[in-house]
C-alpha positions as CSV (number, residue, x, y, z in Angstrom):
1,X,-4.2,-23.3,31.1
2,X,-5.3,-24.1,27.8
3,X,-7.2,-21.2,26.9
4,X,-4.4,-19.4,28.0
5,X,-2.1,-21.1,25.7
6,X,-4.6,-20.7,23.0
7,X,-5.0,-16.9,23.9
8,X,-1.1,-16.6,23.5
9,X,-0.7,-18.6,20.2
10,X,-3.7,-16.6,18.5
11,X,-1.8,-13.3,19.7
12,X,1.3,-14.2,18.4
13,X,-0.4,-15.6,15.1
14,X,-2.2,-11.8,14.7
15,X,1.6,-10.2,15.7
16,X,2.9,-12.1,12.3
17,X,0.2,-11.0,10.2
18,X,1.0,-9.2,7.8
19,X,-1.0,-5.4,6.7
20,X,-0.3,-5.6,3.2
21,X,-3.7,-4.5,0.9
22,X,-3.8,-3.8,-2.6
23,X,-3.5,0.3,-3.2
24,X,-4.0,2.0,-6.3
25,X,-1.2,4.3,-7.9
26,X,-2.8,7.2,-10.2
27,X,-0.3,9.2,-12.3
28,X,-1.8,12.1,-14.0
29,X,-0.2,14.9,-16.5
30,X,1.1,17.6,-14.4
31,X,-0.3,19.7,-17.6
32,X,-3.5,19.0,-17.8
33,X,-4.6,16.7,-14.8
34,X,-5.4,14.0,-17.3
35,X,-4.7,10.5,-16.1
36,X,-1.5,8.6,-17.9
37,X,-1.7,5.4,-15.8
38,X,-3.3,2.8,-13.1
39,X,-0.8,0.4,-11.0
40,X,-2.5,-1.8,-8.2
41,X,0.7,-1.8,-5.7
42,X,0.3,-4.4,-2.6
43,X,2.0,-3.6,0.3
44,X,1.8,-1.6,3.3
45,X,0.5,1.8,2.7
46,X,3.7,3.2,3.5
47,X,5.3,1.6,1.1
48,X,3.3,1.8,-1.6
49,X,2.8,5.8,-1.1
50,X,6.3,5.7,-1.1
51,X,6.7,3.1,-4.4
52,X,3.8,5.6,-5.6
53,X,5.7,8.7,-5.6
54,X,9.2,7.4,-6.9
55,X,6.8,6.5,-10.3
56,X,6.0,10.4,-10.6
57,X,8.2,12.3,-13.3
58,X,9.4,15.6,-14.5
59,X,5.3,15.4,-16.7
60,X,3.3,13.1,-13.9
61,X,2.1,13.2,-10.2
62,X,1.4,10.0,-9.0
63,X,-0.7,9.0,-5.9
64,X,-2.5,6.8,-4.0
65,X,-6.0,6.6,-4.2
C-alpha cells in the first residue's frame, strides 16, 4: 500500500511539472541574413516559437534556435 501511494504521489508530482526550458530567439536582417538580436525566452517551446515569431518585423526574421 505504501509504495503504491508513493507511486501515485510521484506521478502526480511529474503531471505538475512544468516543461518550460530556456530557448533562444535569433532575429536576423531579412536583407542581408546578418543577426540584429539574441532573447533567451523560457517557456514551453510552443510558446516561445510563438513569442519568437511575433518579435519578427517588416526588416527581421526571428527564430528559435
Amino acid at each position: 500500500m505504501k509504495k503504491l501511494t508513493l507511486s501515485v504521489l510521484a506521478l502526480a508530482a511529474i503531471s505538475f511539472a512544468s516543461c518550460k526550458k530556456d530557448y533562444t530567439c535569433v532575429c536576423k536582417y531579412k536583407s542581408s541574413n546578418v543577426e540584429a538580436s539574441r532573447t533567451t525566452i523560457k517557456d514551453t517551446q510552443d510558446n516561445a516559437k510563438s513569442t519568437c515569431t511575433a518579435l519578427s518585423s517588416s526588416v527581421t526574421d526571428c527564430t528559435i534556435q
